[in-house]
TORVO-448925 format. One record per residue: residue in three letters; chain; residue number from 1; y, x, z of N, C-alpha, C, CB in turn. Coordinates in Angstrom, 2 decimals, always signed. Each point is the difference from the previous one (the first is absolute). Glycine has a CB too. Example, Ala and Ser with C-alpha at 12.3 -4.5 7.8 and 13.67 -1.06 7.14 Angstrom:
<recs>
 residu chaine num     n.Y     n.X     n.Z    ca.Y    ca.X    ca.Z     c.Y     c.X     c.Z    cb.Y    cb.X    cb.Z
    ALA      A   1   -5.69  +13.19   +7.80   +1.19   -0.89   +0.00   +1.20   +0.90   +0.00   -1.17   -1.89   +1.25
    SER      A   2   +2.22   +1.54   -1.97   +1.19   +0.82   +0.06   +1.09   -0.77   +0.73   -0.63   +1.18   -2.15
</recs>
This chain:
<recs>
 residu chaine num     n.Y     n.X     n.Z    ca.Y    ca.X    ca.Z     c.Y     c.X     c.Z    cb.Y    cb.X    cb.Z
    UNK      A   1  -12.61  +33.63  -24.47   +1.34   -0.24   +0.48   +0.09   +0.46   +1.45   +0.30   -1.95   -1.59
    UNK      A   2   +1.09   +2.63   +2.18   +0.02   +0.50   +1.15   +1.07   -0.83   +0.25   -1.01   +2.28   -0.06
    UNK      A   3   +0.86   -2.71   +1.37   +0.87   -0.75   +0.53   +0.54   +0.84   +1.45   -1.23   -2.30   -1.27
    UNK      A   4   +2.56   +2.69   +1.32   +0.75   +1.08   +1.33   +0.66   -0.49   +0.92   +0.38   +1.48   -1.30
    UNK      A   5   -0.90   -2.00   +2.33   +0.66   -0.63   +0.81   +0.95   +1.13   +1.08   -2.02   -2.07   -0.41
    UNK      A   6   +3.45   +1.73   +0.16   +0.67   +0.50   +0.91   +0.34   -0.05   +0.83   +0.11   +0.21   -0.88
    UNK      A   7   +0.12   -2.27   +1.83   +0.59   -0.28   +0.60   -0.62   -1.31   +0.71   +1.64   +1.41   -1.29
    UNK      A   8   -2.28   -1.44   +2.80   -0.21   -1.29   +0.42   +0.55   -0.29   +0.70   -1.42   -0.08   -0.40
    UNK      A   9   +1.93   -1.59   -0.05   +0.51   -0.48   +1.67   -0.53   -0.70   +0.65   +1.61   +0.09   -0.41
    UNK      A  10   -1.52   +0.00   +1.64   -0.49   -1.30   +1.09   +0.87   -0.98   +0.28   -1.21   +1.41   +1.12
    UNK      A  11   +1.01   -2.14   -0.88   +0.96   -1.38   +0.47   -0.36   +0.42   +1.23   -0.02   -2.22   -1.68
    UNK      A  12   +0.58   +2.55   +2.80   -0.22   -0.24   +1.03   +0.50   -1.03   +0.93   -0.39   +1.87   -0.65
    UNK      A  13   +1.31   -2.63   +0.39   +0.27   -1.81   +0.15   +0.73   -0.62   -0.97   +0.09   +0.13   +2.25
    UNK      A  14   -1.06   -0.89   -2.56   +0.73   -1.04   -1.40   +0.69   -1.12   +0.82   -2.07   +0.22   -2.11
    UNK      A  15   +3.03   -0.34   +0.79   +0.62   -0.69   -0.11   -0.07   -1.96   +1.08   -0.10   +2.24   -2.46
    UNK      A  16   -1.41   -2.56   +2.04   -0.61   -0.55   +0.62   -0.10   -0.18   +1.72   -0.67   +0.54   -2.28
    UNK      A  17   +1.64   +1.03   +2.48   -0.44   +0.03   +1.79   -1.51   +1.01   +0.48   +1.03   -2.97   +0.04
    UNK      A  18   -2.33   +3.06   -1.17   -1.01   +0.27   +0.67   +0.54   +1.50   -0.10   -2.02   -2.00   -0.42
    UNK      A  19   +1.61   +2.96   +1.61   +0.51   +1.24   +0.53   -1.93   +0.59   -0.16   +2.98   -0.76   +2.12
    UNK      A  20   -2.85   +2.10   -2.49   -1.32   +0.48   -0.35   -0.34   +1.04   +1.33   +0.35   -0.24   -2.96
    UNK      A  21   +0.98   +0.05   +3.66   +0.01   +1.06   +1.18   -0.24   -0.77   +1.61   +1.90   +1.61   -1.67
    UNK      A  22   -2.37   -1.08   +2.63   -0.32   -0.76   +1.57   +1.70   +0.10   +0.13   -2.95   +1.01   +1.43
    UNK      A  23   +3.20   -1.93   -0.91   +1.34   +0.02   +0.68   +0.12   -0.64   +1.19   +0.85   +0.12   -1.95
    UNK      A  24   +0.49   +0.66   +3.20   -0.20   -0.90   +1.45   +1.49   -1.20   +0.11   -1.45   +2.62   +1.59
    UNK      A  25   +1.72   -2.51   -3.09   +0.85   -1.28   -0.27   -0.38   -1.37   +0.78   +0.28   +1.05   -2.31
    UNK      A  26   +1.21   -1.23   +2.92   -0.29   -1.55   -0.06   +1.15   -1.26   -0.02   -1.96   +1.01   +1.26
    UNK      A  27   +2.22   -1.88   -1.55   +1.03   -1.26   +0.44   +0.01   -1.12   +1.04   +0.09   +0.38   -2.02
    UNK      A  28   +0.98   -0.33   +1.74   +0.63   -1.74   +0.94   -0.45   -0.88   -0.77   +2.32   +0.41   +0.95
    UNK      A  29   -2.96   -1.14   -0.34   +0.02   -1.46   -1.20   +0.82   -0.73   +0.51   -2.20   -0.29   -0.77
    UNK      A  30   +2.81   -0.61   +0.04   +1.13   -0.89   +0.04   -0.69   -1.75   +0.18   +1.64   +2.05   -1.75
    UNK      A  31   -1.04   -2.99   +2.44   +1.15   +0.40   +1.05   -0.94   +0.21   +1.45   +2.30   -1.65   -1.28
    UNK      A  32   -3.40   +2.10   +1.18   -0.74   +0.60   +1.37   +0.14   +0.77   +0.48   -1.09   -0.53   -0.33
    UNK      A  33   +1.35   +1.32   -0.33   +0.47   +1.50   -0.03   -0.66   +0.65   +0.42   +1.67   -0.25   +0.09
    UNK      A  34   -3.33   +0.43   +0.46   -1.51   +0.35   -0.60   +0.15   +1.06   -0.27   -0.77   -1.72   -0.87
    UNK      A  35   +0.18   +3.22   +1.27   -0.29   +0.92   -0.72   -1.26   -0.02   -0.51   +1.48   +1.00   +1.07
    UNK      A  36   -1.71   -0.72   -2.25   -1.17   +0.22   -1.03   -0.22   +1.32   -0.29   +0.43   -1.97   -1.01
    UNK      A  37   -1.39   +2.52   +0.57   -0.47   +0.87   -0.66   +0.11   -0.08   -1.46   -1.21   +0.18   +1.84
    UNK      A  38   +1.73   +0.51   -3.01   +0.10   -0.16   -1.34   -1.55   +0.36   -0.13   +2.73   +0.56   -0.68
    UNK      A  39   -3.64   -1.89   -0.27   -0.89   +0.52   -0.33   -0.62   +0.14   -0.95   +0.18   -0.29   +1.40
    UNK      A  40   +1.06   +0.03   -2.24   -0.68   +0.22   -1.47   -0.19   +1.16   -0.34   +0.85   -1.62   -0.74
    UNK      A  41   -1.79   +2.72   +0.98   -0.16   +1.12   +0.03   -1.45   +0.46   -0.30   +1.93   -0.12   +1.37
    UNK      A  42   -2.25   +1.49   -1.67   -1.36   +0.07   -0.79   -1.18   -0.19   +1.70   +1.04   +2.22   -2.88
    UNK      A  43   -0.32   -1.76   +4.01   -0.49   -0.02   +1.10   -0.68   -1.50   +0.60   +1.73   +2.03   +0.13
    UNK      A  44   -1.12   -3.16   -0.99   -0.70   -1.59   +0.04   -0.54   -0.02   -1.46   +1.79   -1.50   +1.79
    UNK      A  45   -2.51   +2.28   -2.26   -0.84   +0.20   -1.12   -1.58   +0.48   +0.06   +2.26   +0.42   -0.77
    UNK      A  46   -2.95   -0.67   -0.39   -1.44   +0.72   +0.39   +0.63   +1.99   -0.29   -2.38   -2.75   -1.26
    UNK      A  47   +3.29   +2.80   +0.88   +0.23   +1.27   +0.14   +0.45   +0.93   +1.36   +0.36   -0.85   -2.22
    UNK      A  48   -0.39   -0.51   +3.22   +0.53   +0.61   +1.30   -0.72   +1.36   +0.46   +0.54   -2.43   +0.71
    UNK      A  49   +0.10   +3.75   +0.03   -0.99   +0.89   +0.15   +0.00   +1.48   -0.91   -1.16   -2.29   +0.62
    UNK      A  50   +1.42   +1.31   -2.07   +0.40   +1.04   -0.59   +1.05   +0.56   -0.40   -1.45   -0.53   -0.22
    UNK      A  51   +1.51   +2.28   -0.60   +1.70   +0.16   +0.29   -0.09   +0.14   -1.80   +0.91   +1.64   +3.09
    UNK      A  52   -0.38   -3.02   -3.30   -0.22   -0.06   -1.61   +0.96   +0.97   -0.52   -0.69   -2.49   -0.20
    UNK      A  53   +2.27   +2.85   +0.90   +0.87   +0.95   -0.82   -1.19   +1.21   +0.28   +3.06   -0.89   +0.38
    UNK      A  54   -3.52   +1.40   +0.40   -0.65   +1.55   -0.04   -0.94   -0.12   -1.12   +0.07   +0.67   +2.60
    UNK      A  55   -1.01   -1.90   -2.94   -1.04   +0.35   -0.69   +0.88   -0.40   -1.10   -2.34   -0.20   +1.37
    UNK      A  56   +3.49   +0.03   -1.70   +0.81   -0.25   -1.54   +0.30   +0.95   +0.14   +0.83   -1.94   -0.60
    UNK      A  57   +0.27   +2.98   +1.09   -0.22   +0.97   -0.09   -0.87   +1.78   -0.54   +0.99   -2.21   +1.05
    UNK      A  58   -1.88   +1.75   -0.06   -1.35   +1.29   -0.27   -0.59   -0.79   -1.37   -1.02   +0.97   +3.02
    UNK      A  59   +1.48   -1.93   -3.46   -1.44   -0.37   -0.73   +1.36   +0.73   -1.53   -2.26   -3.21   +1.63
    UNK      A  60   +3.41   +2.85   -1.56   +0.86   +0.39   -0.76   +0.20   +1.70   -0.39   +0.84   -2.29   +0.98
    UNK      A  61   -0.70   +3.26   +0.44   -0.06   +1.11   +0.04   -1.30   +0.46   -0.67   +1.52   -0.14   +1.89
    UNK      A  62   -2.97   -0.59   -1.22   -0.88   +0.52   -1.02   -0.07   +0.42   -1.53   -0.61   -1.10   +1.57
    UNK      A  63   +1.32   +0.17   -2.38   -0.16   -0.03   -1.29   +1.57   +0.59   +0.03   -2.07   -2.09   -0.80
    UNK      A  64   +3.01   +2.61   +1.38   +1.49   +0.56   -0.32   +0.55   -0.82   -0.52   -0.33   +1.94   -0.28
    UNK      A  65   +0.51   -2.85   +0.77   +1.37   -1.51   -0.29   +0.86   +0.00   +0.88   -1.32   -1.69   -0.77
    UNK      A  66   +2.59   +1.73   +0.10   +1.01   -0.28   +1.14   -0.08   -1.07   +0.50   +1.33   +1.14   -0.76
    UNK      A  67   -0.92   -1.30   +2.02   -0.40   -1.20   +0.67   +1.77   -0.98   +0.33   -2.80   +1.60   +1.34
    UNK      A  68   +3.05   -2.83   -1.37   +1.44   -0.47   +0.33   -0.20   -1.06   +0.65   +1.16   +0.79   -1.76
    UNK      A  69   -0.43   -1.26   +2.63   +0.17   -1.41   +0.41   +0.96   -0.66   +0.10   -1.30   +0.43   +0.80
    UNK      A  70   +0.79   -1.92   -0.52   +1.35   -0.89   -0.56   +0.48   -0.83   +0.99   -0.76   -0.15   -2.24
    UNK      A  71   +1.94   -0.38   +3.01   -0.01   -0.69   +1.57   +0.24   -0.99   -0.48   +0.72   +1.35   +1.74
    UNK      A  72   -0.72   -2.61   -2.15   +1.44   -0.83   -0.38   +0.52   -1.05   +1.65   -1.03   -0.37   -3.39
    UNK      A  73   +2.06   +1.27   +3.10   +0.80   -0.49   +1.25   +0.86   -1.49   -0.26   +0.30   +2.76   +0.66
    UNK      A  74   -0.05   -3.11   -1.95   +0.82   -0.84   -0.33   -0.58   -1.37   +0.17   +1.01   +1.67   -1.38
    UNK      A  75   -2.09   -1.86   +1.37   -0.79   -1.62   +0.20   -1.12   +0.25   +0.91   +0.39   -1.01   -2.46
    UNK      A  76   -0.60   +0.15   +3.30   -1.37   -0.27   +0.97   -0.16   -1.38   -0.41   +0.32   +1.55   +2.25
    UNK      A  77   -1.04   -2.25   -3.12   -0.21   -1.46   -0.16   -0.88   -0.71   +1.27   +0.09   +0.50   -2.72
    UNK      A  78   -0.81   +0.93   +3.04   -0.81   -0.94   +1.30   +0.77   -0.48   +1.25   -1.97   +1.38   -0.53
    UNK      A  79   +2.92   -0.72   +0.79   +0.93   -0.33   +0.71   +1.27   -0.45   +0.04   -1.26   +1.00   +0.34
    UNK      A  80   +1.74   -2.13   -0.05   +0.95   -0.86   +0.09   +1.12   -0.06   +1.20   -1.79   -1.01   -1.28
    UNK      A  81   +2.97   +2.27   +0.85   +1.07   +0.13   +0.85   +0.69   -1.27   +0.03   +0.18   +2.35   -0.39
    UNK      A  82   +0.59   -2.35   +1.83   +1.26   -1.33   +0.40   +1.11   +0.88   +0.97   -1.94   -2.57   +0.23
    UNK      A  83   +2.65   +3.41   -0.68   +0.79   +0.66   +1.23   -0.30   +0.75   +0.62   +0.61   -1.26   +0.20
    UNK      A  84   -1.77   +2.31   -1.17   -0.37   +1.33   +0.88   -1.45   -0.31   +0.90   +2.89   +0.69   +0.29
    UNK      A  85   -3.34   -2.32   -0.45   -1.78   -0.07   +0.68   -0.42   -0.71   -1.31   -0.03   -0.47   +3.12
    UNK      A  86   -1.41   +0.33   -2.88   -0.83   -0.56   -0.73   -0.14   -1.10   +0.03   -0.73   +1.45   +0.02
    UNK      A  87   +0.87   -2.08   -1.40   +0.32   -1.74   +0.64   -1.54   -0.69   -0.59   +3.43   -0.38   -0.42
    UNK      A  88   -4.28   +1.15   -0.33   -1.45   -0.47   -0.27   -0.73   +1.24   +0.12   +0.45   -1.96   -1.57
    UNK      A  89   -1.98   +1.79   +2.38   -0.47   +1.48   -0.24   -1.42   -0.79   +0.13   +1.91   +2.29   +1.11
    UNK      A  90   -2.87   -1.86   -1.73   -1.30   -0.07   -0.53   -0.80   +0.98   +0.44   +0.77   -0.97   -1.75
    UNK      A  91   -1.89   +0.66   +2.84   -0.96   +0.67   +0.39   -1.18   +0.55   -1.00   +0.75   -1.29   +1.93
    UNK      A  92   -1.07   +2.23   -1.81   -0.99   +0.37   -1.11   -1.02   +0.07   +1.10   +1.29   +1.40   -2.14
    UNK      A  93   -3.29   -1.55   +1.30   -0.78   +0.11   +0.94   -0.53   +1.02   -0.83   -0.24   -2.17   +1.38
</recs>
């Protein structure tokens, strides 16, 4: 059996909030109004360092897979808006 893969995607931030990319994002926290660093990111991970889209990528191009990604802009569960700041935010170690 041959199996033809045509098409991969990456999540590159789920739904969840976690972002697979370094970002110099950050918020207000509420009502301190505190700037934070967003850090739910692969950069507060043991993956920090690395550039996981390049090696998804090359590792995709190797074998000739199209490569796609996915943003979802519509939910961040890790983060908890109140009027444009963050009204709960959770440190990652």
């Amino acid at each position: 059996m041959k199996v033809q893969r045509e098409r991969v995607y990456f999540y590159l931030k789920h739904g969840s909030g976690f972002l697979m990319a370094p970002t110099k994002v950050s918020f207000p926290l509420n009502p301190s109004g505190e700037i934070v660093p967003y850090n739910y990111t692969v950069d507060y991970s043991p993956m920090k360092g690395r550039d996981v889209l390049g090696e998804f990528v090359k590792s995709c191009e190797k074998r000739q897979i199209k490569t796609g990604f996915y943003y979802s802009v519509v939910s961040n569960s890790y983060l908890h808006f109140d009027n444009g700041v963050v009204s709960r935010f959770h440190f990652c170690l």
